[in-house]
C-alpha positions in Angstrom: 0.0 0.0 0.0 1.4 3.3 -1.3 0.8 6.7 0.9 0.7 9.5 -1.9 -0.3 13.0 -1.9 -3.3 14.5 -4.3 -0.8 17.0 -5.5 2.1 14.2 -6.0 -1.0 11.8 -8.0 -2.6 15.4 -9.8 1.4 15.7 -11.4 2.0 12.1 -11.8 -1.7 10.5 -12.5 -0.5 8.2 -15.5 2.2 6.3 -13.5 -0.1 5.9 -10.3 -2.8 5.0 -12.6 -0.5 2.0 -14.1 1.0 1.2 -10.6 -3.1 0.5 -9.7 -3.3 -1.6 -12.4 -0.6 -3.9 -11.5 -2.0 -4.7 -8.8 -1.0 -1.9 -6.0 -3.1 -0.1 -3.3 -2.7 3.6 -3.2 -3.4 5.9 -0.1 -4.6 9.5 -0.5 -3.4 12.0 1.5 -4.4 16.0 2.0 -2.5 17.5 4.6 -1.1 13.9 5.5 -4.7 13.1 6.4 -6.0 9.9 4.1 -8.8 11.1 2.3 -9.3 7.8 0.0 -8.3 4.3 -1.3 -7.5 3.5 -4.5 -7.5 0.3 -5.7 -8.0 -2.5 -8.7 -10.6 -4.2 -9.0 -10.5 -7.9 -8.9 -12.1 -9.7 -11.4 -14.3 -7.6 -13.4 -16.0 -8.8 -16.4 -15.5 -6.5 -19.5 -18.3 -4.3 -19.9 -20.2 -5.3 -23.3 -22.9 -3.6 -25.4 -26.7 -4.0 -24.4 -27.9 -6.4 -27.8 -30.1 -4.4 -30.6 -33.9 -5.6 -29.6 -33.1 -6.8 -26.5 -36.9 -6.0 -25.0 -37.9 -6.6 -28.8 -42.0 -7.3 -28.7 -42.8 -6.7 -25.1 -44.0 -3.0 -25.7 -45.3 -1.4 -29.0 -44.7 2.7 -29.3 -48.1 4.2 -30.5 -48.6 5.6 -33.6 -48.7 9.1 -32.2 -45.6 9.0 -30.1 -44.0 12.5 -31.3 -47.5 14.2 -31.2 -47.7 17.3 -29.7 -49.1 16.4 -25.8 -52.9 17.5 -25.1 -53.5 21.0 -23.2 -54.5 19.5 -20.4 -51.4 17.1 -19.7 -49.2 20.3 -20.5 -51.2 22.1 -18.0 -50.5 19.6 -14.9 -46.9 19.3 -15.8 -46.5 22.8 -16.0 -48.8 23.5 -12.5 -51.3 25.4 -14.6 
């Protein structure tokens, strides 16, 4: 575990980013008072893309989706 200031990481981010991603544990200091952990993070899955059509024929969009909305519904969400 590595005890670093913010200014020291705020001129050096790119190697203390790289030292966290081999596997080291940084410290966060302000006024040598730790302020936060820094860390990697075991064992994360990738993140993917959400699939095209994934809720594909649960819901149908109405014909008149873009309409303008009536009056009356602009009214109560405008407190008229």
């Amino acid at each position: 575990m590595i005890r670093v200031s913010v200014e020291e990481i705020a001129s050096n981010l790119i190697r203390y980013i790289r030292r966290v991603e081999e596997g080291e544990t940084l410290i966060l200091l302000r006024s040598d008072r730790p302020i936060a952990e820094l860390r990697p993070i075991k064992n994360q899955a990738p993140l993917s893309k959400r699939p095209f059509g994934l809720c594909a024929g649960e819901f149908i969009v109405p014909d008149d989706f873009d309409e303008p909305l009536p009056e009356e519904v602009l009214a109560d969400f405008e407190g008229r």
